[in-house]
C-alpha positions in Angstrom: -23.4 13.5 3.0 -22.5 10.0 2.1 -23.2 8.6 5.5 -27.2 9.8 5.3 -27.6 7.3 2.6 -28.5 3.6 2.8 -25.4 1.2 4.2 -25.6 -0.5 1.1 -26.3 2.1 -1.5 -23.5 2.2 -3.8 -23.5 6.1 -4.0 -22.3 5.7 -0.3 -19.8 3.0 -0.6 -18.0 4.8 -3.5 -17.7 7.8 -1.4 -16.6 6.4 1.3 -14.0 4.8 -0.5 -13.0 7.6 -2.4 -12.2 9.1 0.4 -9.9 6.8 1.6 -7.5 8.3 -1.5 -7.4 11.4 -0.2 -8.9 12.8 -4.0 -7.3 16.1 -3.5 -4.0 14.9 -2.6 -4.4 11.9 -5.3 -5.0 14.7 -7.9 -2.6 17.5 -7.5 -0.4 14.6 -7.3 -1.4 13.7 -11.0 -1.5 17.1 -12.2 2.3 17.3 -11.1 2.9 14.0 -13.2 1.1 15.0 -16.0 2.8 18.3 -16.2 6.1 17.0 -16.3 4.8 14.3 -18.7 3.8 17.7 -21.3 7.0 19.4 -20.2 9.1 16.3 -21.8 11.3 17.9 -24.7 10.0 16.2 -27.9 12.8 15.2 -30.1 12.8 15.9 -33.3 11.9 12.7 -35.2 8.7 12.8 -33.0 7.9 16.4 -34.6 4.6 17.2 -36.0 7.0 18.3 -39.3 8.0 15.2 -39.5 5.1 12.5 -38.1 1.4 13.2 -38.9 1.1 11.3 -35.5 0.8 13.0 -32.2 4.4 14.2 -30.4 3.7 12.1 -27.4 1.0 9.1 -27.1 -2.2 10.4 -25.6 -2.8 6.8 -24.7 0.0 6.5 -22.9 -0.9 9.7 -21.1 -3.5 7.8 -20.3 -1.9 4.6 -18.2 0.1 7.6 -16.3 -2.2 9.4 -15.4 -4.8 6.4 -14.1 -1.9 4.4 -13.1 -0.2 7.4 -10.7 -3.8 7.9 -9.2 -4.5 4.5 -8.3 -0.8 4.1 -6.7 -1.6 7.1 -4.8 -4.9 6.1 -3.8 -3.5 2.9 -2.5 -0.5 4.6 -0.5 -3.2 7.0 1.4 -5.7 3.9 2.3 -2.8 2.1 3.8 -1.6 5.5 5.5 -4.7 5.3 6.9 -5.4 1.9 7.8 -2.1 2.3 9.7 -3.2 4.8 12.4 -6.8 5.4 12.9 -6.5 6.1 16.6 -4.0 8.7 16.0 -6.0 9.9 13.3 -9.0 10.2 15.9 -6.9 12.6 18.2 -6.8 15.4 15.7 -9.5 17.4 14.4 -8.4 17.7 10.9 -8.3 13.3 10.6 -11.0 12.5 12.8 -13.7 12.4 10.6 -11.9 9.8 8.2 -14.1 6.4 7.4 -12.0 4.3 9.1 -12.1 6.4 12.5 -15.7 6.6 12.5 -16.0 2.6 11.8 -17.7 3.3 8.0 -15.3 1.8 6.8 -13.6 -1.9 8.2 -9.9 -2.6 8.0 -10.2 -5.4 5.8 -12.3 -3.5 3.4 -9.4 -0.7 3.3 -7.0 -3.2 3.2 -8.5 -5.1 0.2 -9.2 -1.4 -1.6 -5.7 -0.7 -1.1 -4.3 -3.8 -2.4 -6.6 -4.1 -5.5 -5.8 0.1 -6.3 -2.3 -1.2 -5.8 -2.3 -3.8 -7.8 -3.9 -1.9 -10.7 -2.0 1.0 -10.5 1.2 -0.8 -10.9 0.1 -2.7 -13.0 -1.3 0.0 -15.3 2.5 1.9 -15.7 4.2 -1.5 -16.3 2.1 -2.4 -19.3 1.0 0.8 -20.4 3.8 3.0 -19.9 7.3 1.4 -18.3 8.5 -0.8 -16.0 10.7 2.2 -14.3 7.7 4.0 -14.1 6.1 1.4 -12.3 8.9 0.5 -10.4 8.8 4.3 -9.1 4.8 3.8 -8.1 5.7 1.0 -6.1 8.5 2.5 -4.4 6.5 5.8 -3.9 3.5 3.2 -2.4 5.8 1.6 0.1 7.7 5.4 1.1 5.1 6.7 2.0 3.1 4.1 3.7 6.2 2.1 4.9 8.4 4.2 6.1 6.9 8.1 6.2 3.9 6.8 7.5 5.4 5.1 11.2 8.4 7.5 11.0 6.2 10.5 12.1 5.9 8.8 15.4 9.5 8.6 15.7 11.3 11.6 14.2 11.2 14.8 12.4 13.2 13.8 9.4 9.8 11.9 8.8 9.0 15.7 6.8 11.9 15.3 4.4 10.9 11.3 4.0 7.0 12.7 2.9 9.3 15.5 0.7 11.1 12.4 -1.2 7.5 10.7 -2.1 6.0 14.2 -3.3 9.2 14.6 -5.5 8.6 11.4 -7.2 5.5 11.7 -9.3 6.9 14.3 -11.6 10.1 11.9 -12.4 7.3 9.4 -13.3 6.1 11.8 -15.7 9.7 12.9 -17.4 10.2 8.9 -17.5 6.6 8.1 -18.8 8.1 10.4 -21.8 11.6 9.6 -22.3 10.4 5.9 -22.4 9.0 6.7 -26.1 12.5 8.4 -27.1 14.8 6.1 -25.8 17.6 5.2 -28.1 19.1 2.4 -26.5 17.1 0.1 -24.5 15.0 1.9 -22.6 15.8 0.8 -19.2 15.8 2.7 -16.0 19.3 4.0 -16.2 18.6 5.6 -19.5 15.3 7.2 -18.8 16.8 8.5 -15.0 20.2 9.3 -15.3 20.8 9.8 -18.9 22.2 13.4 -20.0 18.4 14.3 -20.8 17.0 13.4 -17.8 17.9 16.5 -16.0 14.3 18.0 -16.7 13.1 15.5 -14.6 15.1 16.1 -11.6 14.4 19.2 -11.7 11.1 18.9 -11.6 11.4 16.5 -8.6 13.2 18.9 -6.7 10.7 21.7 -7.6 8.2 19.6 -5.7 10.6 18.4 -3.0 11.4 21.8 -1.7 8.0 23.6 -2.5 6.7 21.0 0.1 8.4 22.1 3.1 7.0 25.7 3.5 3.6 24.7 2.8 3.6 21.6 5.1 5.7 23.6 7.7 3.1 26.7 8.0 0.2 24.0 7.9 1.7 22.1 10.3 2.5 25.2 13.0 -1.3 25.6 13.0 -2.4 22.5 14.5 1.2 22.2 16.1 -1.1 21.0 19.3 -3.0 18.6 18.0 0.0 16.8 16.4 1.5 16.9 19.8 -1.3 15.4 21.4 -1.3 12.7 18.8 2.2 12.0 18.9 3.9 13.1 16.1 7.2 14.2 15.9 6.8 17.7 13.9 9.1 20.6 13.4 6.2 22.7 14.1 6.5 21.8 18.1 9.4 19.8 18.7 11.2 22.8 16.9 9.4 25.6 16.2 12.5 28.5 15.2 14.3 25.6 13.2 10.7 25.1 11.4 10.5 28.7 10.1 14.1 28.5 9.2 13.6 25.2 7.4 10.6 26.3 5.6 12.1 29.7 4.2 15.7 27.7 3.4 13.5 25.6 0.8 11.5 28.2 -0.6 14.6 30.5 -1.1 15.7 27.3 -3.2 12.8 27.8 -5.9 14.8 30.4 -7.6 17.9 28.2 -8.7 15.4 25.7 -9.6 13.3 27.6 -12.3 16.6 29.4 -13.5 17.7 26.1 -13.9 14.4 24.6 -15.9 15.3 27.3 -18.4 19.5 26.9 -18.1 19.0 23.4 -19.8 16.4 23.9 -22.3 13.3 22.8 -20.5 11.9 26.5 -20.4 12.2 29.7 -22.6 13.9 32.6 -20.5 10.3 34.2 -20.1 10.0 31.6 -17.4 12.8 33.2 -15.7 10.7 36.6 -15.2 7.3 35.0 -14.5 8.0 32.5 -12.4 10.9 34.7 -10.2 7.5 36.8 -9.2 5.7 34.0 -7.9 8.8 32.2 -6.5 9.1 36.4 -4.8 6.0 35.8 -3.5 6.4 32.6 -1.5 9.9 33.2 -0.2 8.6 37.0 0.9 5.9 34.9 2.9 8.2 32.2 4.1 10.6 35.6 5.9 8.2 36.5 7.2 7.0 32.7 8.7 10.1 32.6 9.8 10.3 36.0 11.5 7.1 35.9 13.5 7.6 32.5 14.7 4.3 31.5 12.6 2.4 34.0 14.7 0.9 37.6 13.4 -0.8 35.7 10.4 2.3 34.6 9.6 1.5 30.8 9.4 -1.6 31.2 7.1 -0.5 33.6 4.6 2.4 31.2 4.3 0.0 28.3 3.7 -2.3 30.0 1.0 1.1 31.3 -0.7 2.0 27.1 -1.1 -1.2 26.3 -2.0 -1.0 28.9 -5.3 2.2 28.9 -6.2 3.0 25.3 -7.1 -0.2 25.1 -9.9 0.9 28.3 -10.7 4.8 27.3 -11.3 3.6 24.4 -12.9 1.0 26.1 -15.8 3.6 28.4 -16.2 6.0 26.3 -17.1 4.1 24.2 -19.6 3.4 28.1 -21.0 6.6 28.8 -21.1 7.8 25.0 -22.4 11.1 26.0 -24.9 10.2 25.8 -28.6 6.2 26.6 -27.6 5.3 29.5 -29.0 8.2 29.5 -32.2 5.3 26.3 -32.7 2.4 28.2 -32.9 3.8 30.9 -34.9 5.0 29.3 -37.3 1.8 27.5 -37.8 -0.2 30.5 -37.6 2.3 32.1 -40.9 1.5 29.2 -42.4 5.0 27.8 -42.6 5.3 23.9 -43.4 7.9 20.7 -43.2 9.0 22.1 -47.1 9.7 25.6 -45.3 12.3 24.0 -42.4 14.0 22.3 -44.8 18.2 23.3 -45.2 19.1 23.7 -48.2 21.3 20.1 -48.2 18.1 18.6 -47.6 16.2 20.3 -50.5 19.2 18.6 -52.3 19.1 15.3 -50.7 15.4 14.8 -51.4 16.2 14.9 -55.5 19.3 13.0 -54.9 18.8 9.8 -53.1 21.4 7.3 -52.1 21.4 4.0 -52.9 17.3 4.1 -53.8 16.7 5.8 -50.0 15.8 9.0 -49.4 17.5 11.1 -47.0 15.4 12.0 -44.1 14.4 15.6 -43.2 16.1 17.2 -40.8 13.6 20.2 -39.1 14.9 22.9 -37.8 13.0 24.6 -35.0 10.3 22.7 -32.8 6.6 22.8 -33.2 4.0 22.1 -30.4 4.4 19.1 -29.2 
């Protein structure tokens, strides 16, 4: 335990300030934004046929991936900072740095503002300003306005829904930015005709959060009473099992429509419909029982798979994958996915400049 060591041992202090991100949250937060960075459809010019370069900068993988960690490290410190004696009301909070005084106000403040600062400022230079725009916005969501709403309403679950959804739009964006044709600002990289993918992907995560939260929250439905906030789980409890299996019946048109526009090969539709089975079977029955019998928990383990799950499956199932691999593993080449007018084109150029190549179907990217 980090508290056993010295006050000023530096193992201690990092621990304790890790903590104040939340690194679990902070991480399957990045894993969602990386997954929709790899999930990006690479166009052609940026094909491995074509470039000897890598299909998507690594480096800029990089700044997204750091970047979206810090911004989320900086929204949970000031989460935090904002409600410590709320926090020490419930069991599953209590035990937070700043409720046990480890940790001052100032010193979470100051983390929170430098993680902020960095994080920000990591996915303007290294990535986009839209993407940094959406780290910001996601920063002061979640600690501006989910963050005081739970104390006033229960649309304060949707709010926390919005900010979950957004890190996987910061990956499709962190993406797009490097294929952009016109000028790369926001309303290309987010509502462009290829920025579907993206939404998608937001509103994978958007509705996948309320049956997990919902069952989570039924289980210490109590404690959140007790510290006042304004949950489904005891202000409503019927609507919150009808809420929670309304969201997770909703993963269905969502895969379906990852492979309807290209994002996905139609294996996803099979694989992922068995998952997506599983949650909404759990989610009937959540609803059904009232969160009793079990219910709750098996409704909360189902949420905690399924969204790595959708997610890896996904990137396995990513359209043009596996044509990719076997093709490489025949041996085929750029000179094989030539047409024909190309082979021509090559011997013939115009002007003194060669036609470029035109491939035909994707590799990895």
């Amino acid at each position: 335990m980090s508290t056993k060591l010295p006050p000023s041992s530096i193992r201690r202090l990092f621990s304790l300030y890790l903590s104040l991100s939340k690194p679990r949250l902070s991480f399957l937060i990045v894993l969602t934004t990386a997954a929709a960075y790899s999930l990006f459809p690479v166009p052609a010019l940026l094909l491995p046929q074509t470039t000897a370069s890598p299909s998507l900068s690594t480096l800029t993988l990089v700044f997204l991936t750091s970047g979206t960690a810090l911004c989320s490290a900086s929204a949970n410190a000031l989460n935090m900072l904002l409600e410590p004696e709320h926090d020490a009301k419930m069991s599953r909070t209590r035990n937070r740095p700043l409720v046990r005084g480890f940790i001052g106000k100032r010193g979470a403040l100051v983390f929170a503002t430098i993680a902020g600062a960095v994080g920000v400022g990591s996915l303007y230079f290294g990535v986009n300003p839209t993407v940094a725009f959406l780290g910001g916005l996601n920063i002061f969501l979640y600690a501006g306005v989910y963050t005081p709403m739970k104390r006033m309403s229960v649309l304060n679950t949707w709010v926390g829904a919005v900010v979950g959804g957004i890190p996987p739009l910061m990956g499709w964006a962190a993406a797009a930015g490097q294929s952009a044709t016109g000028s790369g600002g926001w309303e290309e990289l987010l509502f462009s005709e290829g920025s579907i993918g993206g939404w998608l992907l937001a509103s994978l995560l958007y509705t996948w959060q309320f049956p997990h939260f919902n069952a989570l929250s039924w289980t210490i439905r109590d404690e959140y009473k007790q510290a006042g906030y304004r949950m489904l789980a005891w202000v409503n409890p019927r609507m919150n099992g009808r809420v929670a299996f309304r969201y997770a019946l909703l993963s269905f048109p969502i895969c379906g429509a990852l492979w309807w526009f290209g994002i996905t090969d139609q294996g996803f539709l099979l694989t992922s419909s068995v998952v997506n089975a599983w949650i909404v079977r759990e989610a009937c029955r959540f609803w059904r029982k009232e969160g009793y019998k079990g219910s709750a928990r098996a409704l909360f383990w189902a949420g905690v798979w399924h969204l790595p799950v959708i997610m890896v499956l996904a990137m396995a199932h990513k359209k043009g994958l596996w044509e990719g691999i076997w093709q490489r593993l025949n041996g085929q080449t750029a000179e094989d996915e030539l047409w024909p007018d190309d082979e021509e084109a090559l011997s013939m150029p115009e002007h003194g400049v060669r036609k470029p190549l035109r491939p035909v179907t994707p590799a990895v990217s």
